[in-house]
C-alpha atoms as one frame of an Amber mdcrd trajectory, in Angstrom:
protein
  15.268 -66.821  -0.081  13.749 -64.851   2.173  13.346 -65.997   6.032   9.578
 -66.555   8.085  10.973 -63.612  10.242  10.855 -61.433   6.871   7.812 -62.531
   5.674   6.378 -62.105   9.365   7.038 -58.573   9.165   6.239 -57.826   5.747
   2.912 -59.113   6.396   2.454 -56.728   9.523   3.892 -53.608   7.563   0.910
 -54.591   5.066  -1.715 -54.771   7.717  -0.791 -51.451   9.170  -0.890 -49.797
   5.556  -4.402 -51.353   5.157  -5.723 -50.320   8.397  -4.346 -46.676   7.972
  -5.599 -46.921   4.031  -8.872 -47.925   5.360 -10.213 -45.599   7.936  -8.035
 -42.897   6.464  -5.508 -40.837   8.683  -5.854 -39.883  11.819  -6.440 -35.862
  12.526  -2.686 -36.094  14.261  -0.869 -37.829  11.478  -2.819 -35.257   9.143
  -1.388 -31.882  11.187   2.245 -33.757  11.426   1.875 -33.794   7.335   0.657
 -30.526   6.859   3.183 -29.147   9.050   5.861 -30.779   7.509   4.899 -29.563
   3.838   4.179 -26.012   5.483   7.708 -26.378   7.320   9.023 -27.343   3.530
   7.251 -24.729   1.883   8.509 -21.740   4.627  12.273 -23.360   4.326  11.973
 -23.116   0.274  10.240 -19.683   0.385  12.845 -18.288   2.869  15.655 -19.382
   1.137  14.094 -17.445  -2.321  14.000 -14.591  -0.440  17.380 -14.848   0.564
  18.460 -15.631  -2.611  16.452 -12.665  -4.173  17.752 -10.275  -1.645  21.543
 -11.267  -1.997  21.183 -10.770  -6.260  19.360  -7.160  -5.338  22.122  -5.818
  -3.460  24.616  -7.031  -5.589  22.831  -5.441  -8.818  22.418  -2.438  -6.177
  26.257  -2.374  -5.619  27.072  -2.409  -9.078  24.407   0.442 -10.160  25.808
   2.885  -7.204  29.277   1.737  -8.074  29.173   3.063 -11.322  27.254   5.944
 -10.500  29.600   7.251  -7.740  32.801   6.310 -10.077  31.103   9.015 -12.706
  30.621  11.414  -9.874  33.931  10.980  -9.054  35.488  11.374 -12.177  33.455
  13.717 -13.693  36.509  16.136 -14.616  37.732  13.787 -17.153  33.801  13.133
 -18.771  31.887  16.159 -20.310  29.504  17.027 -17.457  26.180  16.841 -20.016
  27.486  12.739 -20.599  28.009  12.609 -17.258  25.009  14.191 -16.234  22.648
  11.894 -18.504  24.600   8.703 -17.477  23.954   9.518 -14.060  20.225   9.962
 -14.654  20.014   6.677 -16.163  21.750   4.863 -13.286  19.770   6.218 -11.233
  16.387   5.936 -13.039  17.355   2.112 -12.990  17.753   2.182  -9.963  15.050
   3.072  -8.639  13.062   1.396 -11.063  14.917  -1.899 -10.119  14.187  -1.262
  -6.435  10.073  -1.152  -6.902  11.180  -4.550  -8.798  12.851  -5.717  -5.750
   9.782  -4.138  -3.243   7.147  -6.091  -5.133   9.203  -9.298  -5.283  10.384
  -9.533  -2.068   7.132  -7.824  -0.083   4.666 -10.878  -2.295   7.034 -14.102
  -0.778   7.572 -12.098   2.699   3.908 -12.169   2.874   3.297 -15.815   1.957
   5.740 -16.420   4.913   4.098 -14.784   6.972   0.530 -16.567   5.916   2.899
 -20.084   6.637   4.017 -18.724   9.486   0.686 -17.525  11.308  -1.502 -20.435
   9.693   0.275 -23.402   9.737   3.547 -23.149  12.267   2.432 -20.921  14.956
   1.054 -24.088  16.446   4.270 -26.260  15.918   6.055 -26.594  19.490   9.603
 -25.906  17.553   8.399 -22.614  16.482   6.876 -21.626  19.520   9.851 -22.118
  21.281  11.798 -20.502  18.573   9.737 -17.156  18.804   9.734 -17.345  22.305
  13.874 -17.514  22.368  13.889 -14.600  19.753  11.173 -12.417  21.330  13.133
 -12.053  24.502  15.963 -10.809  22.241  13.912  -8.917  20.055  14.664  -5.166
  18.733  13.256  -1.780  18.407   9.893  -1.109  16.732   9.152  -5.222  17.707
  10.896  -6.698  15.016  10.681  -9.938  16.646  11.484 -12.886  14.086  12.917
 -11.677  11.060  13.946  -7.542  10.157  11.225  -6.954   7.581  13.064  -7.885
   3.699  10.379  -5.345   1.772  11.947  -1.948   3.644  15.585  -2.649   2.333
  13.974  -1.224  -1.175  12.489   1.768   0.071  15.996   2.591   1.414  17.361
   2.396  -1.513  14.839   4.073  -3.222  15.464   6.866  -1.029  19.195   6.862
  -1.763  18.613   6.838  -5.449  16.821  10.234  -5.326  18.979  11.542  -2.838
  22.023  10.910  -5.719  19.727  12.331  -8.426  19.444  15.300  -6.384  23.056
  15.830  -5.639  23.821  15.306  -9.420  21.134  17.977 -10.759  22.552  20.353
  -8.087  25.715  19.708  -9.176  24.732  21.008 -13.075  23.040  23.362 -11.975
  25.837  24.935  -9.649  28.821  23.363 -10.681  31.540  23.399  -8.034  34.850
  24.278  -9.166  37.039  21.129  -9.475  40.044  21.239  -6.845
């Protein structure tokens, strides 16, 4: 059975929903809302970038680990196999690095729209850039290091290998 005191406040928690249901929500309760979805959304979309950029440098790693282990061992492998498996590795590899660019420079974008539209007003943030802008690096790098350049890097290793491998057919070293 329930008590007066419970139906008391029952009552009053029906009152308030009616009065809130009736002359719809206030402008503050409406910002607190769309803040809190934006702060959901940027919390969700950073950790998928995280995520994304954790799988690309693993798949990264393992593409450069196998090409260095044929450039290493490249005495015991005919150097036209070698030479072709290398070109492969590092054909994917580049090609999976414009993959990772366009995947990760899209959701780095849409955190920065979240960021600049909807949280640049939020006092938590605003404190939170303030803290990291005083600690902030080179080139003004000041909340995050940019996700999207970590491809071109690698992009630029990739032909850097390719390079050393074609020079290496072409003018083969003599094996110590």
């Amino acid at each position: 059975m329930s008590s007066p005191q419970d139906h008391e406040a029952a009552s009053s928690e029906i009152s308030i929903m009616t009065d809130l249901s009736s002359t719809g929500p206030n402008e503050t309760t409406a910002q607190s809302w769309t803040t809190r979805r934006a702060w959901e959304l940027y919390d969700y979309a950073d950790d998928l970038l995280a995520q994304r950029m954790n799988y690309g440098m693993v798949a990264q790693a393992m593409l450069l680990l196998s090409f260095v282990t044929l450039f290493v061992f490249q005495k015991d492998i005919p150097t036209r196999y070698c030479f072709i498996a290398e070109m492969v590795l590092g054909i994917a590899g580049i090609f999976y690095s414009v993959f990772q660019f366009v995947r990760t420079y899209s959701l780095s974008k849409r955190l920065d729209f979240l960021r600049l539209t909807y949280l640049k007003d939020d006092p938590l943030w605003v404190e939170y850039s303030r803290v990291s802008d005083k600690s902030a690096l080179i080139l003004n790098m000041n909340y995050r290091p940019r996700q999207y350049t970590i491809p071109y890097l690698f992009i630029f290793v990739w032909l850097a290998l390719l390079i050393v491998a074609a020079v290496r057919v072409y003018w083969p070293m003599p094996l110590g």
